[in-house]
N, C-alpha and C positions, 0 to 999 in steps of 0.2 A: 559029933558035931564040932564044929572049929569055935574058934573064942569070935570070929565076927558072926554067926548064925546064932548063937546063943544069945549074944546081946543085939540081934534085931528079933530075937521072939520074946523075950522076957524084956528086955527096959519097957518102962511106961512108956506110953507113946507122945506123949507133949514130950519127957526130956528127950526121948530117941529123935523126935524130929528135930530138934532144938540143938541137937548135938550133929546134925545134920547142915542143920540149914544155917547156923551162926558161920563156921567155914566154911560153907556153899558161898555165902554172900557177901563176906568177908574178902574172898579171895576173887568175887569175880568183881566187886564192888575195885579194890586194888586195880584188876585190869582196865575197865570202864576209868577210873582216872587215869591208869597209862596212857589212854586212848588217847583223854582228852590233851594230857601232855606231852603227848607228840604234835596236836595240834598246835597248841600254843607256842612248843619252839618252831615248830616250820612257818608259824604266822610270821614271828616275831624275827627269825632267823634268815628265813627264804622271803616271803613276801605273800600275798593273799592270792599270787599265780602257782605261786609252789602249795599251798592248802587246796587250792580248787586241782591242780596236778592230780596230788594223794587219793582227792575223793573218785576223782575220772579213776584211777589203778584200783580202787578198793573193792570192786567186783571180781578182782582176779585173787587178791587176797581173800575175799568171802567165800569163793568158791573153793581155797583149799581148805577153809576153814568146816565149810560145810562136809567135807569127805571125810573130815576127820571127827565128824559128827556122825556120820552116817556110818562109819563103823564103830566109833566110839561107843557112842550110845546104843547101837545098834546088835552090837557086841558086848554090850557092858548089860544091857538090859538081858541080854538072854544067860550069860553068864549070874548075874542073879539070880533069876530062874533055877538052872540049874543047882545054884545053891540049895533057894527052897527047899527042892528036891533030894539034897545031898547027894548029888553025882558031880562030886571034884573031878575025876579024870573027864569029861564033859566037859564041865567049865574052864580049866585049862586049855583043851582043846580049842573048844569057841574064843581063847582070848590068841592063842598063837597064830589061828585063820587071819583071825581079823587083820592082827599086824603086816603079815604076808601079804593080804588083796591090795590091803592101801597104800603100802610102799612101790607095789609094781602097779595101782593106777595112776598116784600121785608121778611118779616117776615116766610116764608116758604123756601123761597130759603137759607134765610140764617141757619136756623135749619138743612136742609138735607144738607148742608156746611160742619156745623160744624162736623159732624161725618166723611166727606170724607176730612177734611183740607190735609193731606198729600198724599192722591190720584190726590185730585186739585196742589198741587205744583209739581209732577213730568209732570202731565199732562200740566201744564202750561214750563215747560223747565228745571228746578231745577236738581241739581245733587247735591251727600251728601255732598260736601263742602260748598256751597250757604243754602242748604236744612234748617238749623238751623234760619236762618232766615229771609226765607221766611215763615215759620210755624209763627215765632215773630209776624210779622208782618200781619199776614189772618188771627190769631186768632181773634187778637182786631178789623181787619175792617169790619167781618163775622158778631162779637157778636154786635157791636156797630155802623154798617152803616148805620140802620133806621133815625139815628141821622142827615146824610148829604142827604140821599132822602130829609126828607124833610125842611132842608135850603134852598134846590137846589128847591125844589117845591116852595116853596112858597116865595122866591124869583123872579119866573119866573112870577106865578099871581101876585104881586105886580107890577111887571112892567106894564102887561098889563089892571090895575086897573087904569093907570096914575098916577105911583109916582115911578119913575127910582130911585130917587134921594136913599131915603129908602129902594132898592133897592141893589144900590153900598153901601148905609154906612152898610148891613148886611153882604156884603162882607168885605169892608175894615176893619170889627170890627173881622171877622172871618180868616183874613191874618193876622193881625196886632198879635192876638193873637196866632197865628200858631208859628208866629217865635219866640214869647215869649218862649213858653209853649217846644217848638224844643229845645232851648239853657239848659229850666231849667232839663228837664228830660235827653237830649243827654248827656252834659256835668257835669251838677251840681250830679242828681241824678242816673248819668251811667247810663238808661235802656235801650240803645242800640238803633237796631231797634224798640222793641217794644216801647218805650217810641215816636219814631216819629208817630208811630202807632197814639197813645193815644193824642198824642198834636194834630192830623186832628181832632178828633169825640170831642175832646174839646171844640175845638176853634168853630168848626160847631153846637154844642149845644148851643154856647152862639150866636155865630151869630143869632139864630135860634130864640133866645128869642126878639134881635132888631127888627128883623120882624115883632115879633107879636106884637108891638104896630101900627105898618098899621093899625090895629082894633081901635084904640083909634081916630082915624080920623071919623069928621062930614062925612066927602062928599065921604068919603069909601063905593066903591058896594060889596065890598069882604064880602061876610059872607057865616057861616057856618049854612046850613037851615037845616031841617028835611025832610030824603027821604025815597022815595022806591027802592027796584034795580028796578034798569031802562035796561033792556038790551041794547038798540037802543043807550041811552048815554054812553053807555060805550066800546060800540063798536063803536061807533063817536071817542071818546077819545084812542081809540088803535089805528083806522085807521088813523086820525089825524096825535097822534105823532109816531107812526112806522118808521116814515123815522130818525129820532131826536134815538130814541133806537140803530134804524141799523147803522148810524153814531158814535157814542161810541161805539157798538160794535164790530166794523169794527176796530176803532181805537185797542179794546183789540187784535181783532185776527190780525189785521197788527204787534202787538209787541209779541205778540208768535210766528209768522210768521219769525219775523226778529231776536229772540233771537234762534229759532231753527236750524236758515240756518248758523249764526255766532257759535253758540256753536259746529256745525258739522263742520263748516268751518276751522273755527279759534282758538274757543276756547273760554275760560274765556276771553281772554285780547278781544277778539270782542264782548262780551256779555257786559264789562265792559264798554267800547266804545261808543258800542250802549245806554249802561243806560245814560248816560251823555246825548249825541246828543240827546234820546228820551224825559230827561229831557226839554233839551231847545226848542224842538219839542213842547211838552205840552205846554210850556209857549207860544209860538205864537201860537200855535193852538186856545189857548183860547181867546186869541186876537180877533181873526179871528171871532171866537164864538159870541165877544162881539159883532162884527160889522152886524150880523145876526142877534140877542138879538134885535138891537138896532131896524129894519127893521120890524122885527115878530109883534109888536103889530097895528106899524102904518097899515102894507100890509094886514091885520085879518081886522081890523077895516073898514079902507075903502075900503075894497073886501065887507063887509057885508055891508055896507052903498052904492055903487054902483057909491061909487066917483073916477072914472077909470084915470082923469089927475091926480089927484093929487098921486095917486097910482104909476103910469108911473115913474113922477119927482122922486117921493122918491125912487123905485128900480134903475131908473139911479143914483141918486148919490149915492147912496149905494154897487153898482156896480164899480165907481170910486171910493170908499173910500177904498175896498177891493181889486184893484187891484196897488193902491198908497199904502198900507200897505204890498205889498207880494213883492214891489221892495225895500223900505226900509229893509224887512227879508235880501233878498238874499244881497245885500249891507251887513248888519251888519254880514252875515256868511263869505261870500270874504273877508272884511278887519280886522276883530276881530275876527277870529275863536280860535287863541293861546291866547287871552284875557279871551274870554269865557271855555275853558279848564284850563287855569291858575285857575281860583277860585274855583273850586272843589278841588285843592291839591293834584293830585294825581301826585306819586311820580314817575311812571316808564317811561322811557321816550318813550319807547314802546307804549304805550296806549297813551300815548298824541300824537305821530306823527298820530298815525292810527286814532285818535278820528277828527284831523286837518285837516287830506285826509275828511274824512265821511262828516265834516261840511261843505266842500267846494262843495261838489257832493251833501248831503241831500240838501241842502239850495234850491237847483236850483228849487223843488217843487212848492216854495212859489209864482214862478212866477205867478203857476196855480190853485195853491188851493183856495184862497180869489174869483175868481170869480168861481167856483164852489161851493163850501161852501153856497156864496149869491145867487146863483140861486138855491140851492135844500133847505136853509131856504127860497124863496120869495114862490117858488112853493106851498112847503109842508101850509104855512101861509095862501094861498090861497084855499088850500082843492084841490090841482093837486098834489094827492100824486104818483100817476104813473110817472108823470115827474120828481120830487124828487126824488123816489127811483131809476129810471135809472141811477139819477147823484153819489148815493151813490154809488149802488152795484158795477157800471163803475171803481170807483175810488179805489175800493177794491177790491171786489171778484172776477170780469170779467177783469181787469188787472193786478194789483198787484199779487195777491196772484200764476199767471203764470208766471210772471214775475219774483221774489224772484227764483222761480225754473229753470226757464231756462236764465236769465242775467249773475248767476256767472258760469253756464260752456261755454260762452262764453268770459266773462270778466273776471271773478274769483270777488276780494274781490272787485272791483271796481262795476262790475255787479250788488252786495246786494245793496252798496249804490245810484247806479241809479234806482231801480225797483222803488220808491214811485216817483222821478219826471216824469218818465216815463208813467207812471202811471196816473198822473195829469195830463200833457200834452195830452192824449189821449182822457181822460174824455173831456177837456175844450174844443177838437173839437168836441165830442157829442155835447153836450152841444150847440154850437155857431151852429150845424144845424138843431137843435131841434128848436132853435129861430128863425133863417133865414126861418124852413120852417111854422110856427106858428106863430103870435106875443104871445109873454109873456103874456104881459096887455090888460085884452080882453077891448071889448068896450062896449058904452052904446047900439049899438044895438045889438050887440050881447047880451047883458045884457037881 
């Protein structure tokens, strides 16, 4: 057995999660403030056209994000697995597929992009005012997004390699340099939006090189081996991470969703609104992300190794960690919501009363998303991808997105900001009878 197998079957399981989930959340907590500090310089640098820009391009960004999920985790989750089972030439394998598919999808998709960039910004919500840039800012993350596929990949196998820690510092090293790279291009060398473009695919190329010293490690199982196509592994690695895609993806069409229904609604000053609130969205979302991060390698592992208590303990606390983190959200949305609108700068008092209403109504979500989240990563980690994706599409496609359409004629603006807690709320009662009528965590005779 390798030095990371041994210490996910022997640590106790509160310190193994704990040694898990503190740089899980650590490092996605880091990015969730990059997030928002891109906000705040393009608020305060470009103007509240260049913030509503970013949020219109941020489906195209989501969707590379989501691929690099969908092999990531998808890949990362089976390479666990195979851990369990102690089949390293396997898990080698399943990590060098995965890189191979997503360079040559990522790499296709973004080519037929680039000839459509401005048919994807109106389709995305854009109108000629915003239009200029949104273009800034899809050029650079169309031409230059392979760059954060694979941070975001190989980040994710790093974790589940046994070394989180390497992990968060590729993050922290890729935040830390975002808000540099944000202040020198925003403000020093004016390039607007496009400049916050260029400081992401930066900061993620250099993050991307930390990484790759995981390889300089003895007791590293990560390596890149010599294949054949494999179909079977690589439709393992689709079916896998699918639900981890459909989750980012979700996330893109919930924000086309909601800059559509505001821009007919309301207008600019709702689209503007909504980019803010969607900013601080992102940042706990990814929190949230973390605390699932943290759960995926242990629940892979010992699903393939067939150690069902210790599996149990870790989804319970993992379960309480996500829903003590979605009462903190809705807490810090009630009492700081004019705090958290104060730092973007934006001037009209219009937008900030209506940004103030949204935070107090979005927030409510949070109650219910952290334990959803955790049960469609425990699911997905466990290869119950059926149960997983019921908890995504629930939370999207079969509520939300009916919801957005019929809330605000009966609420009006108040209606858009209930449809996503709404929405949550309904999913986490699937969810609680999906459990009640199954256990989660099977057993050793069932095994």
């Amino acid at each position: 057995m390798t030095e990371a197998t041994i210490k996910l079957r022997e640590t106790p399981v509160k310190k193994l999660f704990l040694s898990y989930l503190i740089p899980s959340v650590l490092g996605m907590l880091l990015m969730s403030v990059n997030i928002i500090v891109d906000g705040i310089f393009v608020s305060h640098g470009v103007g509240p056209e260049g913030l509503a820009g970013i949020n219109i391009a941020v489906p195209v960004f989501a969707m590379f994000f989501s691929i690099s999920l969908w092999f990531g985790v998808g890949g990362g989750t089976l390479y666990s697995i195979a851990l369990g089972q102690n089949d390293i030439r396997k898990a080698q394998t399943i990590f060098t597929q995965a890189f191979v598919f997503a360079i040559a999808i990522v790499a296709t998709i973004a080519t037929i992009s680039v000839w459509n960039e401005e048919k994807l910004a109106y389709l995305f919500g854009a109108n000629e005012t915003i239009l200029p840039y949104v273009l800034d800012y899809l050029h650079v993350i169309l031409v230059f997004g392979i760059v954060y596929v694979l941070e975001n990949m190989l980040s994710i196998f790093i974790r589940n390699d046994g070394n989180p820690r390497l992990a968060m510092m590729g993050l922290v090293t890729t935040s830390v340099l975002n808000i540099i790279l944000n202040y020198i291009f925003i403000f020093i060398l004016e390039l607007g939006v496009r400049g916050a473009a260029l400081a992401t695919v930066l900061s993620a190329g250099i993050g991307f090189l930390v990484l790759l010293t995981h390889f300089l490690r003895k007791s590293s199982t990560l390596r890149f081996v010599r294949i054949r196509f494999e179909w079977r592994t690589l439709r393992d690695i689709l079916n896998m991470g699918f639900p981890s895609f459909i989750v980012e993806s979700s996330a893109a069409i919930i924000t086309m969703g909601y800059n559509i229904v505001f821009m007919r609604v309301v207008g600019e000053i709702g689209v503007t609104a909504f980019a803010v609130v969607n900013y601080l969205h992102a940042m706990i979302l990814m929190i949230f992300f973390g605390v699932g991060a943290a759960l995926q390698p242990i629940a892979s592992f010992h699903y393939g190794a067939k150690l069902f208590e210790r599996l149990k303990a870790s989804l319970r606390l993992t379960v309480q960690t996500g829903l003590l983190f979605g009462i903190v959200a809705v807490c810090i949305g009630f009492f700081f919501a004019d705090a958290l609108v104060a730092v973007f700068g934006i001037q009209s008092e219009e937008v900030i009363n209506f940004t103030i209403q949204g935070i107090g109504l979005f927030f409510i979500s949070y109650m219910f998303l952290g334990y959803n989240l955790v049960y469609g990563e425990y699911f997905q980690a466990i290869g119950n991808i059926r149960k997983s994706l019921v908890i995504i599409v629930c939370r999207s496609f079969v509520f939300l997105i009916p919801l957005l359409w019929i809330l605000p004629k009966v609420f009006g603006v108040t209606g858009i900001w209930l449809a996503l807690p709404v929405a949550e709320a309904c999913t986490a009662c699937v969810v609680y009878m999906m459990n009640k009528r199954r256990a989660p965590v099977p057993t050793a005779a069932a095994a």
